[in-house]
N, C-alpha and C positions, 0 to 999 in steps of 0.2 A: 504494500500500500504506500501511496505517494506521501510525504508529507506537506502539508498545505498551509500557504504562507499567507498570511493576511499583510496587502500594503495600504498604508494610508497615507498619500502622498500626493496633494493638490497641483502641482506641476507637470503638466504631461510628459514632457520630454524626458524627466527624472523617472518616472514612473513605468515609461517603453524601456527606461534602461533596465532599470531592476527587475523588470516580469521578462523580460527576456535572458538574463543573466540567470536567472532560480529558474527559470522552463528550462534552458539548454540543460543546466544541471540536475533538472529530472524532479522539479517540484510542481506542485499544484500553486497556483495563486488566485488570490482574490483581489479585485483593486475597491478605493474607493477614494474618493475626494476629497472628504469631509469626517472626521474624528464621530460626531455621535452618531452618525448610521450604524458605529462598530460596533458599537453596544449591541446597538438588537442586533446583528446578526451576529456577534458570539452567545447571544441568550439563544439565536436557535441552530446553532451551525458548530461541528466542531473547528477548528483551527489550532494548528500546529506552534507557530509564530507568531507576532506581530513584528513585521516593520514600520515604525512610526516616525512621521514627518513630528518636528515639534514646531514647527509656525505654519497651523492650520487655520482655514480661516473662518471656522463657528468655532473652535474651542481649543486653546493653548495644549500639544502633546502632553506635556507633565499632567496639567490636572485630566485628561481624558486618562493618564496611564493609571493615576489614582482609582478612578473610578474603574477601571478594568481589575484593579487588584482589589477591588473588592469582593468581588465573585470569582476571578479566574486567578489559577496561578503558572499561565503558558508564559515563555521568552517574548522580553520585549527586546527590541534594537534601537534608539532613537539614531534619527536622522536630521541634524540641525548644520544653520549655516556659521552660527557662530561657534568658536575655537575653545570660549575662557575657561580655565579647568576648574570654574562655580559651575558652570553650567552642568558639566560633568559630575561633579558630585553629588548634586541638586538631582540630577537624573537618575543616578545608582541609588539613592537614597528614600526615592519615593517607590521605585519598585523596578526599572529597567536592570537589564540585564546585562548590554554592552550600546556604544556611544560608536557613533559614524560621523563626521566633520565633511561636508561637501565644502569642495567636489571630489567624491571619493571614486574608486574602481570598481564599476561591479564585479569583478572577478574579485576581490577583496573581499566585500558585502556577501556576495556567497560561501566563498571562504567560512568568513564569520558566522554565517547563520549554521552554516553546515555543524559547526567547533560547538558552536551555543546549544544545537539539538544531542549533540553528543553528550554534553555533560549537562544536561539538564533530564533528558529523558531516559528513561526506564537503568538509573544507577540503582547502587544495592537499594532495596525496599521499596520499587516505586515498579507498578506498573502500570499498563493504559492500553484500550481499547477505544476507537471511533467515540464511546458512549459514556465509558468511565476513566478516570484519572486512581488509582491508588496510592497513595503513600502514608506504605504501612511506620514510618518512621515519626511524622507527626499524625498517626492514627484518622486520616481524613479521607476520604474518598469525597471525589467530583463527578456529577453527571451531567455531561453538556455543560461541561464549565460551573455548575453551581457547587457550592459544599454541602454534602447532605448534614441533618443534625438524628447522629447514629448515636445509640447506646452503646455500649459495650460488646453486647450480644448482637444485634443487630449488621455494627461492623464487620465480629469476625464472620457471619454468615455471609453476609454481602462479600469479606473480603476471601473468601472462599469458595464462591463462584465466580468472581472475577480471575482467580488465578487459574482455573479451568473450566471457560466456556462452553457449554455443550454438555459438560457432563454431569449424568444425575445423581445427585447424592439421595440417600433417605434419609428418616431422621434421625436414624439413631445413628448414620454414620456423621450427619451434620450436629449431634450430640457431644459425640467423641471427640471431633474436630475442634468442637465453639466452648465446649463447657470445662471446666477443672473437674469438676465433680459431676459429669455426666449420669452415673446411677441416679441423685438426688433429684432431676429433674423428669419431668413427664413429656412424653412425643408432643404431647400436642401443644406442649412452648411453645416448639418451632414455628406449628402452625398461626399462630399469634404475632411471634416475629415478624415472623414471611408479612402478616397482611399488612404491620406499621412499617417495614420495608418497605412495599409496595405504594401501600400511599402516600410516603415520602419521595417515594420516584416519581407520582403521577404529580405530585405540586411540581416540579418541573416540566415534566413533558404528558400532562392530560392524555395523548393518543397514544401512549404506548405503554405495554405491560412486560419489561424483562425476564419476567422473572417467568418459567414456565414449569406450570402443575403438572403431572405425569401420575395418574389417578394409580393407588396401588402401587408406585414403587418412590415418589420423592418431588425434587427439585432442581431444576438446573436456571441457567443461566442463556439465554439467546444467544448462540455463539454466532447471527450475524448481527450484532448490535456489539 
């Protein structure tokens, strides 16, 4: 699967450079104009990256990158024409990832995104799927960029079909898995879990149910999602 780059860069001729530079190099991209469009379409679209212009002309990169981390935690790049290493700090500092100074190389800019997806994506304890973000190191899973608000129990279920999509657990082997003291509890938890799972995934995305019942033997996980 491709990974797909979100740009948001008001300058056309800036912006044929970079979606041609990430396409050569075998990326998906999206363009866009304008800073708050990006919103709603990371609310309903995955995306890999952000490449971010910061003098956008409805709303400053920084504070749009703000509001991006408030719900997502994918690579940002900023793309500014000024040099002064405030700017730069002021960037890293609110949530970006790495700083680009035009007029730069897109062969550079790819470079870089390429280096940024490397260590940012699926290191020890982190993994992802089109649908979910895992990282079991600050214990969060994301769906479509949202943070869900997981229990304890709930997590490790959820984080237990995410590490093998497709496959059906029951419950008493998602018992063994999710519980310290699996004897002390009863099958039909799970069944409880699974549905406050579920409707913490549908407050995100209303049209879709991941999680799939397998009447008589368990629970998996939609291994195309």
């Amino acid at each position: 699967m491709r990974h797909k780059v979100l740009i948001v860069e008001d300058e056309p001729a800036i912006a044929d450079t970079i979606q041609y530079a990430l396409e050569t190099d075998g990326f998906e991209t999206i363009r866009l104009t304008s800073g708050l469009p990006a919103l709603t379409l990371l609310a309903k679209e995955h995306v890999d990256m952000v490449v971010l212009d910061i003098g956008l002309p409805d709303i400053n990169g920084f504070e749009l990158c703000k509001e991006i981390r408030k719900t997502h935690n994918i690579p940002i790049i900023f793309l500014t024409a000024r040099s002064e290493e405030i700017d730069k700090v002021v960037g890293l500092e609110i949530g970006g990832d790495d700083y680009v100074t035009k007029p730069f190389s897109p062969r550079e800019l790819s470079a870089r995104v390429k280096a940024l997806l490397r260590r940012t994506q699926l290191p020890s304890g982190l993994a992802s799927s089109p649908s979910f973000q895992l990282d079991e190191s600050r214990k969060q899973i994301l769906f479509f960029g949202k943070n869900l608000d997981l229990s304890r129990y709930e997590f490790a279920i959820l984080k237990t079909f995410i590490l093998r999509p497709g496959h059906v657990y029951s419950r008493d082997q998602l018992m063994n898995l999710c519980w310290d003291e699996p004897e002390c509890s009863m099958d039909r938890t799970i069944d409880a879990h699974i549905k406050n799972i579920r409707n913490k995934l549908r407050v995100v995305r209303p049209d879709m149910d991941p999680i799939v019942t397998h009447r008589g033997m368990g629970y998996s996980l939609n291994e195309g999602l």
